[in-house]
C-alpha positions as a printed NumPy array, in Angstrom:
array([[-15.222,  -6.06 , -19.983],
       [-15.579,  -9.764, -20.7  ],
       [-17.669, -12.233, -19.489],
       [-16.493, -15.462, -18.253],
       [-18.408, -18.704, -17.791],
       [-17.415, -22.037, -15.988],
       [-19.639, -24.687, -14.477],
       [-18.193, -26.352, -11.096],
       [-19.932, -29.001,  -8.773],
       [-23.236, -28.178, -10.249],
       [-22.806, -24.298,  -9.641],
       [-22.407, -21.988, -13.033],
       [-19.761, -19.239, -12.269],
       [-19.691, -16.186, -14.   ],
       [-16.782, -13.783, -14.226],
       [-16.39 , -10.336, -15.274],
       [-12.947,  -9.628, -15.836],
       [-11.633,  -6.331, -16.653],
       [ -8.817,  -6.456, -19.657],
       [ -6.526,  -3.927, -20.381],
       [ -4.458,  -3.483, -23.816],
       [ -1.63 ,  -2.45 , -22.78 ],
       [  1.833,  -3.693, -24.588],
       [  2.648,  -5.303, -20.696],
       [ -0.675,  -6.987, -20.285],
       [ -0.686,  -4.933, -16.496],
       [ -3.441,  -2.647, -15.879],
       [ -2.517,   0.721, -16.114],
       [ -3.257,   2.821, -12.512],
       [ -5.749,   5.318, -13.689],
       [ -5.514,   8.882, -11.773],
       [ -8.434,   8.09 ,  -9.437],
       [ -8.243,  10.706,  -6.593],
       [ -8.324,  14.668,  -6.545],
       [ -5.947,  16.907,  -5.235],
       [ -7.578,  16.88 ,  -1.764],
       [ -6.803,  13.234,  -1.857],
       [ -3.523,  13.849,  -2.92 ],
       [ -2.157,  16.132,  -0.687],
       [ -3.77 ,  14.04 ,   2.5  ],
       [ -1.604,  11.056,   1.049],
       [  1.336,  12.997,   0.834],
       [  0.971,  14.814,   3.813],
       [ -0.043,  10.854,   5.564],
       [  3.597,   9.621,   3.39 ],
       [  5.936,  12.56 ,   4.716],
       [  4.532,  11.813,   8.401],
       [  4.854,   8.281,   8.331],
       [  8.47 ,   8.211,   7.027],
       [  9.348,  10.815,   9.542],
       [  8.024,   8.842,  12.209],
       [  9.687,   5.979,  10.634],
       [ 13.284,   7.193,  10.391],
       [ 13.296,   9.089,  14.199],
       [ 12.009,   5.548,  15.631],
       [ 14.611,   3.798,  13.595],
       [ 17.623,   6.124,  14.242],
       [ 16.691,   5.53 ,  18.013],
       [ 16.868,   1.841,  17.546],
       [ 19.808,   2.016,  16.169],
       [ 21.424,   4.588,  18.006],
       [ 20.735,   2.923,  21.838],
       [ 21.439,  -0.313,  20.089],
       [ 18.38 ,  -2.204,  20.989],
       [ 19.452,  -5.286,  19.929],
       [ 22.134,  -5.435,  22.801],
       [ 19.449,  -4.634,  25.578],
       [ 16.759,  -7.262,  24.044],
       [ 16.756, -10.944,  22.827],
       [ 16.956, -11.162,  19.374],
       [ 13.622, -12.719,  18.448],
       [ 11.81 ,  -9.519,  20.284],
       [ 14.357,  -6.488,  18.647],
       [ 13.424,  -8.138,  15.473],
       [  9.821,  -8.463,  15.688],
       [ 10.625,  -4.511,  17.216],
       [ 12.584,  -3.468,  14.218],
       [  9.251,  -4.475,  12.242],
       [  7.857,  -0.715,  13.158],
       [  9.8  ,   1.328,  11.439],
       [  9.643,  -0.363,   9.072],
       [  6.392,  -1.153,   8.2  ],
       [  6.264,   2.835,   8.709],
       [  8.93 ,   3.497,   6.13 ],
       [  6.984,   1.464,   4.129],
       [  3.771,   2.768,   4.492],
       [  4.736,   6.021,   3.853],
       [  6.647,   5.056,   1.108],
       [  3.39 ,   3.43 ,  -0.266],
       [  1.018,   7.029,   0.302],
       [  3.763,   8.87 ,  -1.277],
       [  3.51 ,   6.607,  -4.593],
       [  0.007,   7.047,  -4.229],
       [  0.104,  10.506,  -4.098],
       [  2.593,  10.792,  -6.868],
       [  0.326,   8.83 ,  -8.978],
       [ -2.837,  10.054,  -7.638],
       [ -3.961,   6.896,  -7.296],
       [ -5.39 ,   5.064,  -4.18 ],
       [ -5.27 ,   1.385,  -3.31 ],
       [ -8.53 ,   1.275,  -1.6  ],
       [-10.577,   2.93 ,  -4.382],
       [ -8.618,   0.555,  -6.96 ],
       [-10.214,  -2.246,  -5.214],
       [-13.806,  -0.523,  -4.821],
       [-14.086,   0.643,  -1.503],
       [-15.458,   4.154,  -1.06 ],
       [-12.879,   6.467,   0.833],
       [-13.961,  10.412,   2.162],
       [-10.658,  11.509,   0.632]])
């Protein structure tokens, strides 16, 4: 941990930052989750990418840009795949065993 100190506009700033020594310079994502935590994220992961895939099959299969204007089938193609997406995000997180939330300091249950 180092300590970082800057004066602005009368105000003294202090900073702790939190270095790392690895050969990238990235900070490494540290297993921070148990396997209750793990299997809720992949359970969440396999769900939402399920969901993600039926909705986006259906799009595409009643062709939902022919039945819509353009500017609404896009902002509607933007659920499956934020979906896809966020289950593609819990399963890396569950792969990992690490969580986003807890990375950042916010307490989760699981």
């Amino acid at each position: 941990m180092e300590r970082i100190k800057f004066q602005t506009n009368n105000h003294l700033i202090e900073l702790d930052l939190l270095l790392t020594n690895t050969s990238t310079g990235l900070m490494a994502l540290v297993c921070n989750i148990d396997q209750r935590g793990i299997r809720f994220r992949r359970r969440l992961g396999n769900i939402l990418l399920g969901i993600g895939f039926i909705i986006g099959v259906s799009f595409f299969l009643i062709d939902i840009n022919h039945f819509l204007k353009w500017e609404i089938a896009i902002f509607l193609w933007l659920l499956p795949a934020g979906l896809i997406a966020g289950g593609a995000f819990s399963l890396f997180e569950s792969r990992k065993g690490w969580c986003a939330a807890r990375a950042l300091g916010i307490r989760t249950k699981i």
